[in-house]
Structure formats: C-alpha cells, structure tokens
C-alpha positions as CSV (number, residue, x, y, z in Angstrom):
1,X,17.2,14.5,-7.6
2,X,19.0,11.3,-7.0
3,X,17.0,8.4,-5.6
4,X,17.8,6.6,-2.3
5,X,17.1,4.0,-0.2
6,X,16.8,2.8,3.4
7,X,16.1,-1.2,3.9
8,X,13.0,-2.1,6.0
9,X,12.9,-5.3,8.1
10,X,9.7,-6.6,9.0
11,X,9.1,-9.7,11.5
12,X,5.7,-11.8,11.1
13,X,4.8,-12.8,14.6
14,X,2.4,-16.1,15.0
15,X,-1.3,-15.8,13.5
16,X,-3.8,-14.9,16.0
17,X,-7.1,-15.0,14.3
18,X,-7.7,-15.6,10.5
19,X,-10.6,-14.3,8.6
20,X,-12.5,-14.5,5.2
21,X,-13.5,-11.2,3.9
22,X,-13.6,-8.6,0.9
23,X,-12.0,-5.7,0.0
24,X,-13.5,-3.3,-2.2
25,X,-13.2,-2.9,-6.0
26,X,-12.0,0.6,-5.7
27,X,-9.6,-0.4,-2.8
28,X,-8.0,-3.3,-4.6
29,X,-8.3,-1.5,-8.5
30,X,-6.0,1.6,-6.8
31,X,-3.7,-0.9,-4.9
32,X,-3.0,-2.6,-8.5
33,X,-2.8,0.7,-10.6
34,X,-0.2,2.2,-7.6
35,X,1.9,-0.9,-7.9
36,X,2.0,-1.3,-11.9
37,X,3.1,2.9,-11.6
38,X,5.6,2.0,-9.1
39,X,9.5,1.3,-10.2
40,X,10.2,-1.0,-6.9
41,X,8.6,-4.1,-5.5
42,X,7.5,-2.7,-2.4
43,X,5.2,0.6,-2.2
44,X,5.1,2.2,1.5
45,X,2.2,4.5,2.0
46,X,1.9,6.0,5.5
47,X,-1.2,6.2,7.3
48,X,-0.4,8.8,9.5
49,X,-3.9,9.6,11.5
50,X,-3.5,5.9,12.9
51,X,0.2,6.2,12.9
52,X,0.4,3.0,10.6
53,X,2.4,2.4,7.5
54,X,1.2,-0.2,4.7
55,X,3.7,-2.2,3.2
56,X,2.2,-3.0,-0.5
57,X,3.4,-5.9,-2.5
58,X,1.9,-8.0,-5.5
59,X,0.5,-10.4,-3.1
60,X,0.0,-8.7,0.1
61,X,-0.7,-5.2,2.2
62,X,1.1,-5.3,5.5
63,X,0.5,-3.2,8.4
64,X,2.9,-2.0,11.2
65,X,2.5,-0.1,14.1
66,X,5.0,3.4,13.4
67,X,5.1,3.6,17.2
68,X,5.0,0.3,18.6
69,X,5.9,-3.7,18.4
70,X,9.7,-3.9,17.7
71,X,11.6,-6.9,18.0
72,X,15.2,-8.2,17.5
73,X,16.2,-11.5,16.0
74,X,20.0,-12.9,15.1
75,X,21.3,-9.3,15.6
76,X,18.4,-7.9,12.8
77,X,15.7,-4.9,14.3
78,X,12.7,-5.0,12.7
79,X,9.1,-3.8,13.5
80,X,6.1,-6.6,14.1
81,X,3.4,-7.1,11.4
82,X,-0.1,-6.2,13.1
83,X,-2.4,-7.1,10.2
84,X,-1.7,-8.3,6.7
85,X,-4.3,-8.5,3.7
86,X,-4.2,-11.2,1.0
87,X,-6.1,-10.6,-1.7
88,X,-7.2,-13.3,-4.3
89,X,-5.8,-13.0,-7.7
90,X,-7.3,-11.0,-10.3
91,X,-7.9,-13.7,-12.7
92,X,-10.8,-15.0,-9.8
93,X,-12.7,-11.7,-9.8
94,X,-16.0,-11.9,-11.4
95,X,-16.1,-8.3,-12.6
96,X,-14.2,-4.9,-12.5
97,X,-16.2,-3.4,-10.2
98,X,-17.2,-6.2,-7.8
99,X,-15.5,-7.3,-4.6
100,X,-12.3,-8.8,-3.9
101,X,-12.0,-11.8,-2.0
102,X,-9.5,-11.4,0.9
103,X,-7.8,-13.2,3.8
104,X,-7.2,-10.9,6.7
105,X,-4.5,-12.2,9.4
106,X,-3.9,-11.1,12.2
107,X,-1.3,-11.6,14.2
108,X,-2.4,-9.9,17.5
109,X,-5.1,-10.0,19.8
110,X,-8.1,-7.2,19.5
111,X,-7.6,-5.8,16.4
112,X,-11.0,-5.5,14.7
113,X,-11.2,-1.9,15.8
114,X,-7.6,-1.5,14.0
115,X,-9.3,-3.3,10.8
116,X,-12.2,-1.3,11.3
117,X,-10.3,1.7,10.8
118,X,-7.8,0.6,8.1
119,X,-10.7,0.0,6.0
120,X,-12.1,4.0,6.5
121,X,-9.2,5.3,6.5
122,X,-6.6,3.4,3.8
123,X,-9.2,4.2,0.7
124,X,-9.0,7.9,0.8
125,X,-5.2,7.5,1.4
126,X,-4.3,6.0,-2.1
127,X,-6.9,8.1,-4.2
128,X,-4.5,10.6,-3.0
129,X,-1.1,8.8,-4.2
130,X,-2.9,8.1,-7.6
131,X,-4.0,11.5,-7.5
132,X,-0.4,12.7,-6.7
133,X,1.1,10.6,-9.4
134,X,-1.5,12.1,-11.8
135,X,-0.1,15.5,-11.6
136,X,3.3,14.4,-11.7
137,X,2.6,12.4,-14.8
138,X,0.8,15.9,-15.7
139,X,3.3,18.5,-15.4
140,X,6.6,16.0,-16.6
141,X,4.7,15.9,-20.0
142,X,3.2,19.0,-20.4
143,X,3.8,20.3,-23.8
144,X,6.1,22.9,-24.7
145,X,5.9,25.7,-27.0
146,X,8.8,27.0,-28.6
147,X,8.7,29.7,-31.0
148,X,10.7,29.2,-34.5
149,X,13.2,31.9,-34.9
150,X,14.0,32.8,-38.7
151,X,17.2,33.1,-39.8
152,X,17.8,36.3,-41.5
C-alpha cells in the first residue's frame, strides 16, 4: 500500500507559564524507541479521549487541541500549540530507569488540568503504538516453511 502524506502547520502562540518538571523513564524510554522505529521526523499519535494529538520530534512533544485554537498567518492555516514538553538530552540522565528532566511550556492560561491528564493518559497510549509496531515487526518476519519438492 503506497504511502502518503498530508503537511501539518502548527503556530507557537506566546509562553504563558513555564515550568520545571520530570517525565517518567517509561514515558521518555517509549517516546525514543517510537521515534528510532519511525521512518519520518515527526511521529503523530492521537489522543483521542481528550481529543488531542501529540506532535513527537527528537527534541520536543507538542500538543494541539483536534477541536479548537486555529489561527491564520501570511495566507498559512494552522492549529495553536497548547502545551509542549522538552525533555533534556539523554546523555544527562543519571540511569535508564530514572526520571527525565523536562521543561513544560505552556502557551495558554489554565492548563494544569490539561497536563494533568496528558500525563494519565499519553503513557498508556504509546505502550500501545510500540505494542502495535511489535506485531507488525512480528508477522512481516514470521518464518516460512516451504516444503522441498523432489524432482523425479
């Protein structure tokens, strides 16, 4: 099945808030192993019980609103940014399974409830991509038996 692809535009608004924080090991770990799987720069998971969508790159997770915050800017259509993650580089971690340090923006007013949620619900979200990509991996390399016919 041939691949295609439809160009996202996202718009940054200003920084409301800024915060230090972690993200788990497991969180960050599956964010890494999903992107080093992944052909494309960009990964877009959908969160669909908040109606979100992440935007995973090397550097960053975005989040957007799927329903709401769209702007227009030199003729371009894009949706708003309503939190973004920035998680420290690997080489800082202390261990595999310790913490990640992480810069939360936000770019709009009263969204720790938002955060609050992204952080319950993302995790469970990309076990199931890496899970997904498992079986793929699974059944495109399954072994094949093929009986050797004699020639008589």
């Amino acid at each position: 099945m041939p691949g295609y692809y439809i160009r996202e535009t996202f718009f940054r608004p200003p920084e409301h808030t800024r915060e230090h924080s972690t993200l788990p090991a497991a969180v960050y770990n599956d964010l890494q192993l999903l992107l080093k799987r992944n052909k494309s720069k960009s990964l877009f998971i959908p969160i669909r019980s908040m109606q979100f969508q992440a935007v995973v790159e090397t550097g960053e997770i975005v989040f957007v609103d799927s329903h709401g915050g769209y702007a227009h800017q030199d003729g371009v259509g894009g949706r708003l940014i309503r939190v973004a993650w920035r998680p420290s580089p690997a080489a800082q971690r202390e261990s595999l399974s310790g913490p990640v340090a992480c810069e939360i923006l936000h770019y709009f007013p009263d969204l720790k409830e938002t955060q609050r949620r992204l952080m319950s619900e993302f995790p469970p979200i990309l076990r199931q991509f890496l899970q997904r990509q498992r079986e793929q991996n699974l059944r495109s390399s399954a072994p094949r038996v093929i009986p050797l016919r004699r020639n008589t």
